[in-house]
ZAVEX-685195 format. One record per residue (C-alpha): residue number from 1; x, y negated, z. Coordinates in steps of 0.2 Angstrom, whole numbers. Last residue first. Layout:
% ZAVEX-685195
> NUM;X;Y;Z
...
% end
This chain:
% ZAVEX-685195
> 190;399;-495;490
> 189;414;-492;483
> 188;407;-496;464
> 187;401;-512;473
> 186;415;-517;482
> 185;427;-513;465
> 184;415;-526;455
> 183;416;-541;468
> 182;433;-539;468
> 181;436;-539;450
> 180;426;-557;449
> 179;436;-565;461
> 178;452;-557;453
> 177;444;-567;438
> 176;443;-581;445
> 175;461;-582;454
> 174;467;-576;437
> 173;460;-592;429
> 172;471;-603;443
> 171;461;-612;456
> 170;454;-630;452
> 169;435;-627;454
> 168;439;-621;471
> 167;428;-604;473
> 166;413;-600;480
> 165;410;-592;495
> 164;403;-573;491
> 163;420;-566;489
> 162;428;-571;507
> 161;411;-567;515
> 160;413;-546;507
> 159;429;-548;512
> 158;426;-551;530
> 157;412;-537;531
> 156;424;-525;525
> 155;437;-529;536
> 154;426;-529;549
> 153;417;-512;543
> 152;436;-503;543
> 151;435;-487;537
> 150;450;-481;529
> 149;449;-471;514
> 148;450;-452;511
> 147;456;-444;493
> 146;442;-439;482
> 145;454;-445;465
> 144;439;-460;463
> 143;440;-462;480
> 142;458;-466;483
> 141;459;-474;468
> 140;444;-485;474
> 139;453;-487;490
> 138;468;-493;483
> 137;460;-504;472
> 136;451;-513;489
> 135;466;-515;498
> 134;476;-524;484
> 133;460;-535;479
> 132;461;-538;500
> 131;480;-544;498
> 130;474;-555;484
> 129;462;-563;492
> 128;472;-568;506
> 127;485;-576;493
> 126;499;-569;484
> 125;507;-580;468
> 124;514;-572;454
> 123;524;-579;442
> 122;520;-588;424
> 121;532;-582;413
> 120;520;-580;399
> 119;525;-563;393
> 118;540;-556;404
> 117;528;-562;419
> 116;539;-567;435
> 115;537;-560;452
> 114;545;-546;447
> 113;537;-530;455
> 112;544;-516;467
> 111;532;-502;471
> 110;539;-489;483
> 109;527;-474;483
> 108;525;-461;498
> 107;524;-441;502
> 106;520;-443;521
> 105;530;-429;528
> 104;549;-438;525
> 103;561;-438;510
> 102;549;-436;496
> 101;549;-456;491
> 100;540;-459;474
> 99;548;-474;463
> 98;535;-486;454
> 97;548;-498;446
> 96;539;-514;440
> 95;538;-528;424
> 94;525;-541;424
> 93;514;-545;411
> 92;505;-526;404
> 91;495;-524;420
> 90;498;-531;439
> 89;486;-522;450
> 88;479;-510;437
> 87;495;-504;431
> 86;502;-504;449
> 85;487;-491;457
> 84;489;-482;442
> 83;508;-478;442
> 82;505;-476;461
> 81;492;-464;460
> 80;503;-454;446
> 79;517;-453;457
> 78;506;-448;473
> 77;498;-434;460
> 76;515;-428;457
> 75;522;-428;475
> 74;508;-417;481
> 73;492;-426;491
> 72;482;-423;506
> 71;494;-414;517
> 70;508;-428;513
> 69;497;-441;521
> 68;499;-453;510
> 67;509;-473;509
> 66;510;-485;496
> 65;522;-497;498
> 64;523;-512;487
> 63;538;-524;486
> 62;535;-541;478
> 61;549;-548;468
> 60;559;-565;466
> 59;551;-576;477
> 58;557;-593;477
> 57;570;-596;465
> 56;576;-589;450
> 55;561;-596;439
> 54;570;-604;425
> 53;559;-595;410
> 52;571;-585;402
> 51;585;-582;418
> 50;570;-576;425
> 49;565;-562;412
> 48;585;-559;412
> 47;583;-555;432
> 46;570;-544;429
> 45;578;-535;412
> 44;596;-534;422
> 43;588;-525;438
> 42;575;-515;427
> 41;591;-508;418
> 40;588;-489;426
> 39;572;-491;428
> 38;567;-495;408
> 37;555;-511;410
> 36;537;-513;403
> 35;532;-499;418
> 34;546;-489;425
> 33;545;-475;432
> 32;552;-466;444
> 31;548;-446;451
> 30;562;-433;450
> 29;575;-446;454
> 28;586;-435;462
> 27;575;-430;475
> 26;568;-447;476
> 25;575;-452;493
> 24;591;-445;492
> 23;594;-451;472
> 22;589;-469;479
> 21;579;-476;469
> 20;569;-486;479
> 19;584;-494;488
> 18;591;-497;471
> 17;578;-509;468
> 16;578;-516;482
> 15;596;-520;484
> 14;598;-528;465
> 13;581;-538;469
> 12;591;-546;481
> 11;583;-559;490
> 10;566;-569;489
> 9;555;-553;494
> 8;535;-552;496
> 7;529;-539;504
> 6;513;-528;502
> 5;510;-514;515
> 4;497;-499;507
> 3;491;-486;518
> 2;481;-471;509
> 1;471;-458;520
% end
């Protein structure tokens, strides 16, 4: 069964990132990865991105953790799951580190992203809706790779209201859209 905790950071993308890396955690590095960024200069091609478009304030990255029960999944699938589970989350505009932790019995993914897109500079907001799009990928993944889900029929049930109330004419295209990718996910998972 997958767990996922999704935190938003406003300090030290320098402390983060090396966190996740850490050559104790990762078995030397054995499983990190960087997606539209290299991971050993994501730090400098985050903050650049930034620098770019003025955005240095606020939050500065969002920190993923994707968690597995380490009898369910070996280290090289969990990489693969979080490499996947990121991509489809947040695409080709932002940059992340996906960097897989061995040091405990759950086998887990740190997932740092800049809150900044290196193509458009527009940053990444998090909402409620976005918290249960994160929720819902991860169990699809988890599905679709015949890993268990939790099963939680209030929280479905919630969502399932959040997405059929219809939405501010005003809100952002990817607001929509994510609208629209969530109604697709709870189908296919149900």
């Amino acid at each position: 069964m997958a767990v996922t905790k999704f935190l938003s950071r406003k300090t030290r993308l320098d402390m983060i990132i090396k966190y996740i890396m850490s050559g104790e955690k990762t078995e030397k590095m054995m499983y990190v990865s960087g997606v539209n960024c290299r991971p050993d200069t994501a730090i400098s091609e985050m903050q650049d991105t930034k620098k770019r478009f003025d955005k240095e304030d606020g939050i500065i990255s969002y920190h993923l953790i994707q968690s597995f029960d380490g009898k369910e999944i070996s280290s090289k699938k969990c990489h693969e799951l979080g490499l996947q589970y990121a991509k489809e989350l947040f695409g080709d505009d932002f940059q992340f580190v996906v960097a897989t932790h061995l040091n405990t019995d759950n086998v887990h993914n740190h997932i740092v992203v800049n809150s900044v897109s290196f193509k458009s500079g527009n940053k990444f907001y998090s909402n409620r809706e976005t918290k249960d799009f994160i929720r819902i990928t991860l169990d699809f993944i988890c599905r679709e790779n015949g890993l268990s889900i939790i099963k939680n029929q209030k929280r479905l049930l919630k969502i399932r209201r959040k997405i059929s109330q219809e939405t501010d004419r005003h809100k952002l295209r990817w607001e929509n859209n994510l609208s629209s990718q969530l109604k697709i996910y709870y189908n296919i998972i149900h």
